[in-house]
C-alpha positions in Angstrom: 26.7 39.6 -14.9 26.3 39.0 -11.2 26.0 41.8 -9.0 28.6 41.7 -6.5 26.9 43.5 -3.6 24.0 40.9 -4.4 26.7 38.4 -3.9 28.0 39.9 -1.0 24.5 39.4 1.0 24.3 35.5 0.1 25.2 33.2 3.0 28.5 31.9 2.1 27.6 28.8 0.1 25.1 29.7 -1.7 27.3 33.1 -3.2 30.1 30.3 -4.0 27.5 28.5 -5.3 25.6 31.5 -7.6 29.2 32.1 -8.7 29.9 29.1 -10.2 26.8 28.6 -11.6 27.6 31.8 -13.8 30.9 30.8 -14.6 29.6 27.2 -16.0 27.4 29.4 -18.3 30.0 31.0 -19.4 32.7 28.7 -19.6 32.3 27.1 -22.9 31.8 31.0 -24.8 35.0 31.9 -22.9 36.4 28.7 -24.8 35.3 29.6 -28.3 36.0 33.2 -27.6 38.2 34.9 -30.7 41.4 35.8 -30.3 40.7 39.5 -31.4 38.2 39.6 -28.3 40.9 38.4 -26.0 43.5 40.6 -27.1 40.7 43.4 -26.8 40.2 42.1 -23.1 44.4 42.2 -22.2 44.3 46.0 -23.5 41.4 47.0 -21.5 43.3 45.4 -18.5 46.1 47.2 -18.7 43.8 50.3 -19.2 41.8 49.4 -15.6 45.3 48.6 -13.7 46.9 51.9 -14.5 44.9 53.8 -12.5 44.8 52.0 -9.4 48.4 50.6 -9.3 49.9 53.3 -7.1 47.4 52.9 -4.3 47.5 48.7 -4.8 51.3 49.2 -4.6 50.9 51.5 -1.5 48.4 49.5 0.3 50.5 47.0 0.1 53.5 48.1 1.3 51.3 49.4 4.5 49.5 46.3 5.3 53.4 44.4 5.2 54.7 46.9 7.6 56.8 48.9 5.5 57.7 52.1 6.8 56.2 54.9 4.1 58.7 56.5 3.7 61.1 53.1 2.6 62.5 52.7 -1.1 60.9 49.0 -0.3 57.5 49.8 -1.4 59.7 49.1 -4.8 59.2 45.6 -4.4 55.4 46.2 -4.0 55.4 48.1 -7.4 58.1 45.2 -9.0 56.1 42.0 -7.7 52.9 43.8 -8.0 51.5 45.9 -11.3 54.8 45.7 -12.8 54.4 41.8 -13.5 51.0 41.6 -14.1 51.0 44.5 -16.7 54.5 42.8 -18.1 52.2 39.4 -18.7 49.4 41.2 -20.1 52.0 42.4 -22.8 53.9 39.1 -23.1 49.9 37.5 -23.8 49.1 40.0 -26.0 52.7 39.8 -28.3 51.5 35.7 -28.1 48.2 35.8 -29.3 48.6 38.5 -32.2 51.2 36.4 -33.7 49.3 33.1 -33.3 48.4 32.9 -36.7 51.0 29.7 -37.6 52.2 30.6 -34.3 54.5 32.9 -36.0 55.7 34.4 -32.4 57.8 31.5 -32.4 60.1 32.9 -35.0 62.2 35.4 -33.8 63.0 33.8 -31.0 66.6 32.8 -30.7 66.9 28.6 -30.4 70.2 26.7 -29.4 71.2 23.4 -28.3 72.8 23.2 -25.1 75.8 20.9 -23.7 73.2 18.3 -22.8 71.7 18.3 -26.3 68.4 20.2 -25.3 66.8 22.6 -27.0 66.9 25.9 -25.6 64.6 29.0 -26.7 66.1 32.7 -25.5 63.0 34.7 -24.1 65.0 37.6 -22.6 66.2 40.0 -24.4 63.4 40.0 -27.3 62.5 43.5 -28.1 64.5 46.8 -27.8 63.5 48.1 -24.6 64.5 44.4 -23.0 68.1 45.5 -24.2 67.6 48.6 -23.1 66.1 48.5 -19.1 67.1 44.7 -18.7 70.5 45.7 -20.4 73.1 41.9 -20.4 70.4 39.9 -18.5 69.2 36.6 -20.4 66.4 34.1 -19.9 66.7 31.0 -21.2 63.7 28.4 -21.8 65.2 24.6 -21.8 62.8 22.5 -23.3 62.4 18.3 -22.3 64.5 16.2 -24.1 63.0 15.6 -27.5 61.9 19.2 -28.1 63.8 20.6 -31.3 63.7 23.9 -33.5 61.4 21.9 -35.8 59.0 20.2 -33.6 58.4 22.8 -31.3 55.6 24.5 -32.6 54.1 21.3 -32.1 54.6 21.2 -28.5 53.7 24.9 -27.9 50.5 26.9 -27.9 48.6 23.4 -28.7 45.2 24.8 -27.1 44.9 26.9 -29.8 45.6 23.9 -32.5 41.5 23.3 -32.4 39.2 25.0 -33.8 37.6 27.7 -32.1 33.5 26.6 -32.2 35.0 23.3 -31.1 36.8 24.4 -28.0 34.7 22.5 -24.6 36.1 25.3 -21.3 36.2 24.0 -17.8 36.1 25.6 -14.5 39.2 26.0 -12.4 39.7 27.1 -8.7 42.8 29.3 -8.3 43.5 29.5 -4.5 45.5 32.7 -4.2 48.7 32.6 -2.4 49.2 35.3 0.3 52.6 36.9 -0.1 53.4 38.1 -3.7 50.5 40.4 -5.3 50.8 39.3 -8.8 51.1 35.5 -8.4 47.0 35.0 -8.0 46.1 37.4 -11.4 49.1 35.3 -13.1 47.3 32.4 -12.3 44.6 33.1 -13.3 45.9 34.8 -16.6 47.4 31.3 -17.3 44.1 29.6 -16.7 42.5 31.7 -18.8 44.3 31.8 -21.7 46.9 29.5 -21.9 44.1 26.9 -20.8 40.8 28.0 -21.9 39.6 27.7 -18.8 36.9 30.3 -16.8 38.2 30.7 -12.7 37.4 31.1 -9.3 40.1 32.4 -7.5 39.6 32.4 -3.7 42.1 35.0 -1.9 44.1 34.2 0.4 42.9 35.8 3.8 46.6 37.2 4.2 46.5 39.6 1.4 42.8 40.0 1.0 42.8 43.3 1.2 44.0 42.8 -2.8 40.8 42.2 -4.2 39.5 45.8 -4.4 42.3 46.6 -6.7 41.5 42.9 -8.5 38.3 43.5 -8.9 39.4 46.8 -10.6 42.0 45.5 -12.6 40.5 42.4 -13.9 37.2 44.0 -14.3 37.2 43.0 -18.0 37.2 39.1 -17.4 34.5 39.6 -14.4 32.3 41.3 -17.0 32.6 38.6 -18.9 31.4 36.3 -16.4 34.9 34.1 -17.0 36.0 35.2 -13.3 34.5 35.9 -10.0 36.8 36.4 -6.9 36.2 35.6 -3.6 37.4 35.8 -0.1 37.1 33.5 3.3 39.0 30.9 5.2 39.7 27.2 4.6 36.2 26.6 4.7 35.6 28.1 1.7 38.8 27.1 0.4 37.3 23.1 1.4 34.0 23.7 0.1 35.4 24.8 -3.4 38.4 22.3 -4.0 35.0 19.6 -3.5 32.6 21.2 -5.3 31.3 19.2 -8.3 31.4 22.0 -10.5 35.1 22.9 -10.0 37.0 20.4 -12.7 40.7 22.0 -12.3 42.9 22.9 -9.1 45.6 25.3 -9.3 47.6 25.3 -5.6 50.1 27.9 -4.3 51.5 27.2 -0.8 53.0 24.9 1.0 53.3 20.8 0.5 51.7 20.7 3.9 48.7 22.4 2.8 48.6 20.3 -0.8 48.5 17.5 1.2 45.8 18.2 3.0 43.9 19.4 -0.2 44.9 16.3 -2.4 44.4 13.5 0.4 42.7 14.8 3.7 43.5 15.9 6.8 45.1 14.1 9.7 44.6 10.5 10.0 42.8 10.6 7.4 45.2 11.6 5.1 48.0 9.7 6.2 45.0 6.5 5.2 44.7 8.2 1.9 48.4 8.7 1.2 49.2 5.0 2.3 46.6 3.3 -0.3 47.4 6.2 -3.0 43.2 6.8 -3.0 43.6 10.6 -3.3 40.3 12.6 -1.9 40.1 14.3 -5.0 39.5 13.0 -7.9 40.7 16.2 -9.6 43.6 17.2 -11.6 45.7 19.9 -9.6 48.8 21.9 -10.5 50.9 23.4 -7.9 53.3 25.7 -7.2 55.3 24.7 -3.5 57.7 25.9 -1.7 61.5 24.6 -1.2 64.6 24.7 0.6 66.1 27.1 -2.0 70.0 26.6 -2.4 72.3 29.7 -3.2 75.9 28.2 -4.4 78.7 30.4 -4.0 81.6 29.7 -5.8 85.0 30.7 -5.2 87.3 33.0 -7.3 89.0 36.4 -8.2 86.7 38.2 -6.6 87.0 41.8 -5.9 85.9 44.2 -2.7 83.6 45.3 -5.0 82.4 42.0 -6.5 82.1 41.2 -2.9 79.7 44.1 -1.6 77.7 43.8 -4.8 77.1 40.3 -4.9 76.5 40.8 -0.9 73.5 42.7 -1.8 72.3 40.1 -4.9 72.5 37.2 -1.8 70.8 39.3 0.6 68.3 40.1 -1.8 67.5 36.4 -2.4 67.2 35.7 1.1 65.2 39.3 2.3 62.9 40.4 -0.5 59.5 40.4 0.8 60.9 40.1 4.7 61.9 36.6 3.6 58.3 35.5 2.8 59.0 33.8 -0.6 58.7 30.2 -1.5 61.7 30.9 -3.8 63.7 32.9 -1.2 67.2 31.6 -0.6 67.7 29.3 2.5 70.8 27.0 2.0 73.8 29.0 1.3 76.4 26.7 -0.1 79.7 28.1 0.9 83.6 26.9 0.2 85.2 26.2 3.1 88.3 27.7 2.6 87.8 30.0 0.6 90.1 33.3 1.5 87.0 35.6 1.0 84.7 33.2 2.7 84.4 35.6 5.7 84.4 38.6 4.0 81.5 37.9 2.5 79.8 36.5 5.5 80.7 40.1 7.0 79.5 42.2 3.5 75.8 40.1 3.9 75.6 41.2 8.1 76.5 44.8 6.9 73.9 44.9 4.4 71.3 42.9 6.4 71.7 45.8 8.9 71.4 48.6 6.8 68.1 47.8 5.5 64.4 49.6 6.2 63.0 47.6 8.9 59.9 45.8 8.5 57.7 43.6 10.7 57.6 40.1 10.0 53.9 40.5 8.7 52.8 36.8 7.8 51.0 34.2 10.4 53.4 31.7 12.3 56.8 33.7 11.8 57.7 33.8 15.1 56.7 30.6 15.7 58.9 29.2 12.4 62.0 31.3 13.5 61.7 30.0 17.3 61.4 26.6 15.8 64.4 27.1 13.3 66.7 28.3 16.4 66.1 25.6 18.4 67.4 23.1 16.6 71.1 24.7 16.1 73.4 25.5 18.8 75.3 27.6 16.9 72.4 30.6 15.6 73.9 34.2 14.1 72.0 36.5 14.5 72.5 39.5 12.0 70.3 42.4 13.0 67.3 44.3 11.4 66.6 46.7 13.8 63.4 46.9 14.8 62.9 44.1 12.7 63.7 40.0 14.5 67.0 39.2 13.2 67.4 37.5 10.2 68.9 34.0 11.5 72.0 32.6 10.0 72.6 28.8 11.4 76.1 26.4 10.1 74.4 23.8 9.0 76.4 20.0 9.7 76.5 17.1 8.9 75.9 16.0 12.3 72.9 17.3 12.6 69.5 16.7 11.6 67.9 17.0 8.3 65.5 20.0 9.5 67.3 22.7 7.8 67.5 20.8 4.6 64.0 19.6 4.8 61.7 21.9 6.1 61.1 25.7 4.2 61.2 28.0 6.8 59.0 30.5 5.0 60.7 33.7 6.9 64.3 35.7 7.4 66.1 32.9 8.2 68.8 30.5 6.4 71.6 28.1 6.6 75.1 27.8 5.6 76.8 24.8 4.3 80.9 24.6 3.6 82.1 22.3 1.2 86.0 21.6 1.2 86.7 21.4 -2.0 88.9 23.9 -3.4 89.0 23.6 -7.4 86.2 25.6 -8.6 84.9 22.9 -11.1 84.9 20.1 -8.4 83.1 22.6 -6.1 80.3 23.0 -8.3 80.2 19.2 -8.8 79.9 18.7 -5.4 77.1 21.8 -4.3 74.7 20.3 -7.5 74.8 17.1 -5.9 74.3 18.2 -2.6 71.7 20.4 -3.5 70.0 17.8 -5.5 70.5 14.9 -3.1 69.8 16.9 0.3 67.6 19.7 0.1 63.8 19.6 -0.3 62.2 20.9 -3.2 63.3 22.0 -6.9 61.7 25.4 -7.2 64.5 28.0 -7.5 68.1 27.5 -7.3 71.0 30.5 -7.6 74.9 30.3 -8.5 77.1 33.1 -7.9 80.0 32.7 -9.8 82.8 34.9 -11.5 83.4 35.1 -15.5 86.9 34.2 -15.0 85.8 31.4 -13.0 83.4 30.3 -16.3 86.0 30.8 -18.0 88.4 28.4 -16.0 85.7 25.9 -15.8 85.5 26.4 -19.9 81.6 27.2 -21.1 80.5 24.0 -22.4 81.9 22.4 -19.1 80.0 24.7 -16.9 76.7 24.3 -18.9 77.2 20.6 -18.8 77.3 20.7 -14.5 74.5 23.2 -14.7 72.3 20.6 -16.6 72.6 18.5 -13.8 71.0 20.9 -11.0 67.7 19.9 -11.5 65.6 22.8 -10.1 62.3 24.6 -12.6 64.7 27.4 -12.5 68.5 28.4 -12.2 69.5 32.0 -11.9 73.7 32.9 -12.9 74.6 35.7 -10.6 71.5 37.2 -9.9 68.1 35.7 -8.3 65.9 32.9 -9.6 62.8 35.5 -8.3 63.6 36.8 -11.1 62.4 34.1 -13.5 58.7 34.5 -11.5 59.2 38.6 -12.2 59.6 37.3 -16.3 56.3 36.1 -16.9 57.7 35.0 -20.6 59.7 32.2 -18.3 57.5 29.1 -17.1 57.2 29.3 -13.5 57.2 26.0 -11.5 59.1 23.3 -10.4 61.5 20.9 -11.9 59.1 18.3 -13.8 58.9 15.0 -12.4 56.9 15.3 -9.2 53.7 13.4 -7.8 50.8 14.2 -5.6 52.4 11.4 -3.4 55.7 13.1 -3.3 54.8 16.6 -4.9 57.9 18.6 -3.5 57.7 21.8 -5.3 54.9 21.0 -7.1 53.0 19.3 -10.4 53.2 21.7 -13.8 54.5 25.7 -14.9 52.4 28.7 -14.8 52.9 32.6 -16.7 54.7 31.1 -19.6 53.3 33.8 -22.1 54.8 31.9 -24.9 52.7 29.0 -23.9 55.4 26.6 -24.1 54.3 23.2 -23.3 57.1 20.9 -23.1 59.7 22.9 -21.2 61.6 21.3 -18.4 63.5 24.6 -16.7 64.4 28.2 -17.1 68.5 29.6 -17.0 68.3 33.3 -15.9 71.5 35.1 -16.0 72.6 39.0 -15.2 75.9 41.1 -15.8 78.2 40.5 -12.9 79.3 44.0 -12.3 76.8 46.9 -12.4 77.2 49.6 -14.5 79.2 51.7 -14.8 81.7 49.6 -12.8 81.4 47.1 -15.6 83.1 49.4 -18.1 86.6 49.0 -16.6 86.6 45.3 -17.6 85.5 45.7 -20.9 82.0 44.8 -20.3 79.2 47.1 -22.2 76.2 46.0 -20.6 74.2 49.0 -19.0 72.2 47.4 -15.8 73.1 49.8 -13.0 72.2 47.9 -9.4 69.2 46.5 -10.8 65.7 47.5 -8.9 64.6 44.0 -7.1 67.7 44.2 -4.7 66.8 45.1 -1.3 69.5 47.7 -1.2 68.3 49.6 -4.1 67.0 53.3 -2.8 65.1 54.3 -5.6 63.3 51.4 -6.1 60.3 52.6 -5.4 60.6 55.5 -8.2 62.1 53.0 -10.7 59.6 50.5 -10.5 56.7 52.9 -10.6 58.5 54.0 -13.9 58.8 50.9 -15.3 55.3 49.8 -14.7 53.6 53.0 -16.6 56.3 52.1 -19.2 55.1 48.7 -19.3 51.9 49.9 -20.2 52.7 52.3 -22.8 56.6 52.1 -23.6 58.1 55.7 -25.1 61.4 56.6 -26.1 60.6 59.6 -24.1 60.2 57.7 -21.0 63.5 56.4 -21.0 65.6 59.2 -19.5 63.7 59.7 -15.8 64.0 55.8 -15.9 67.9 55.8 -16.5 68.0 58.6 -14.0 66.4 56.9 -11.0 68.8 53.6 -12.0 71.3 55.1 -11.7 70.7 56.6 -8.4 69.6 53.3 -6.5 
């Protein structure tokens, strides 16, 4: 193994350099590697990240500005531990039943309006029905895909023999706002893939390799993962290093592009003649102009404040610093509760824990996103800048629907229509058509409404939004937080034109042919629910930003993750109920 404070007194290349030496050494054993030792290697995972969890959750929530004191060091836990010791379990449920890949089997399979094949991840065991009580995640495979052929199309890097396996290298460059995104990375890498990684930190959220280190101790034992830290220098030297056969990107398109063809001039050469710097092949995961589509009905004051709170969620978890975070909110113009809502999302804005805008160039994005409306809202934070709320028209340009803003900002866009059905029609084509991007898109829309549409009419317009994932009435964030659910964009893109990005990462069912993910959630909480006849028991679920014991809940649900109790259920309940 290579001693890290050795490493640590290495000029810069030549550490890189000593690193990847030992993972090429390695890679080929991590290949051929039994799946008994890599189920032993998940449990001692979840072992190291117990312990340390409540100070990485902590730490975090300090070095993002959140006041100690705030229920929002939830998200910290949620986005964090929670998800990475929810993957380790989703892997390890995967590879014990690999044996005729008999996982496959109790999963519920469907064909939807548009004759796919769709595979229910969410619910699957008890305690989903229990703490994730009505919500549903659905796994829509490419057209194709059936009940009987897809075995076939999943799992397939297990279909060869063990002592015949060949591993390759991959560099994982970290992203810098969610804590869990770099280990599910590399967990995908690893063992969806085969393949040993470097994973190079982003220098926002360095401070998380202490705790990675810690966590993911068992794989850097192993030699079959070394983490490292620096700028874009080491970032550059890695992506062209001979030894480095596989690219996995989180970030922007900007920064892909520079990766992929080159920077300035030379890039734009690049680009032009399609000669790409790097001969390489490189998955991403981008960011987009993320559409919210509101849809008009019989909605309540209560419907209205709750679903407030789901939109405000989608636009202010993590201060706004998500490439999935809602910044097109498709509105109907005349729509009698149009304003009301407006009102319920200011109120709720301005009720929440301030927190500084912690990541590089916010000002700077938010300056540039006012200037270029003359009609800017501004709905206060307190302490915090105002998230910005701008009416986006057709007169103007295509800036809002172009460019992610990557901070608390967001745009609103009315369409006239007034039948719900035609509505829809008309946000999925807009959305489609206008915005940039097809990472996340959300639609928050009454039963009755469903209803009015009819089901098999609603799924047939949903099969036409063509984003990697759709959430019904709650937040496609939380398809990412579901590491069972492929997380990428809508297939289809280039490095020329890469959008939200080229392939799907978690996916603990190592699905390999799927094409999107439908996440759905109760529409009333609980126990409002009750008086229409709806038995779901979700209270206001932990991720929203209003939630004030999300902090308690999540730390729950992340030592429950890692060993789940009957017993643990009550204090769980309790603190649910209470946010």
């Amino acid at each position: 193994m290579l001693n890290t404070s050795v490493l640590n007194e290495l000029p810069v290349n030549s550490a890189l350099d000593l690193a990847l030496d030992e993972l090429t050494a390695a890679k080929d054993d991590w290949a051929q590697t039994s799946i008994e030792k890599r189920i032993a290697v998940l449990q001692a995972i979840k072992d190291c990240l117990l312990p340390i969890a409540k100070d990485w959750a902590e730490t975090a929530g300090r070095m993002k500005g959140i006041p100690e004191d705030s229920a929002l060091v939830g998200e910290e836990w949620i986005s964090g531990p929670y998800t990475v010791m929810s993957a380790c379990n989703g892997l390890l449920q995967t590879l014990s039943e690999m044996q005729g890949k008999s996982f496959l089997n109790s999963l519920k399979k469907r064909k939807t309006q548009s004759r796919q094949t769709a595979v229910q991840v969410l619910p699957h065991s008890i305690w989903d029905h229990l703490i994730l009580s009505g919500v549903t995640a659905e796994v829509w495979m490419k057209e194709g895909i059936t009940a009987d052929n897809l075995a076939s199309h999943t799992a397939t890097s297990y279909d060869s023999p063990e002592r015949l396996r060949e591993g390759k290298v991959a560099l994982v460059l970290g992203a810098g706002n969610i804590a869990s995104i770099a280990p599910l990375d590399v967990f995908h890498k690893l063992f969806n893939e085969h393949q040993v990684v470097i994973l190079k930190m982003n220098p926002v959220n360095e401070y998380l390799t202490e705790f990675l280190n810690k966590a993911l101790k068992p794989l850097i034992d192993l030699n079959v993962l070394r983490i490292v830290k620096g700028g874009a220098d080491v970032g550059g030297y890695l992506c062209e290093h001979p030894q480095v056969e596989e690219i996995h990107i989180t970030g922007s398109g900007a920064s892909h592009d520079i990766i992929v063809w080159g920077f300035g001039e030379e890039g734009i050469r690049n680009k032009a003649a399609g000669t790409p710097k790097l001969n390489k092949p490189i998955t991403s995961e981008l960011g987009a102009v993320c559409p919210t589509i509101v849809v008009p009905g019989p909605w309540s004051a209560a419907d209205i404040q709750f679903q407030a709170e789901n939109i405000a969620t989608q636009k202010l978890h993590n201060s706004g610093f998500n490439c999935v975070a809602c910044q097109m909110l498709i509105l109907p113009k005349h729509w009698d509760k149009k304003q009301t809502l407006l009102n319920s999302i200011k109120n709720t804005v301005a009720n929440l824990d301030p927190r500084k805008p912690y990541y590089p160039g916010a000002a700077e994005r938010l300056a540039e996103f006012e200037k270029h409306s003359s009609n800017v809202l501004k709905f206060d934070r307190g302490s915090a800048p105002a998230c910005l709320v701008s009416v986006d028209e057709d007169a103007i340009d295509d800036k809002y629907r172009m460019t992610e803003v990557f901070a608390p900002a967001l745009s609103t866009h009315e369409l006239a229509d007034t039948d719900p059905e035609a509505y829809l029609i008309a946000a999925v084509k807009f959305a489609n058509q206008k915005l940039y991007g097809t990472l996340g898109a959300n639609i928050v829309i009454h039963p009755k409404t469903i209803k009015q549409i009819g089901k098999k009419r609603f799924e047939q317009i949903l099969a036409d939004l063509h984003y990697g994932t759709i959430a019904i009435n709650t937040w496609s964030g939380l398809g990412f937080l579901t590491p069972a659910c492929p997380w990428g964009a809508f297939p289809g893109h280039t490095l020329e034109d890469v959008q939200s990005g080229i392939g799907f990462a978690h996916n603990t069912y190592m699905f390999d042919s799927s094409e999107r993910v439908v996440v759905q959630a109760p529409w009333r909480p609980f126990p409002r629910n009750l008086l229409s006849g709806d038995m779901t028991l979700l209270p206001k679920p932990p991720w929203f930003v209003s939630n004030k014991k999300q902090h308690k809940t999540a730390m729950l649900l992340t030592r429950f993750q890692h060993t789940p109790s009957w017993l643990k259920l009550p204090r769980i309940f309790f603190n649910a109920l209470l946010g």
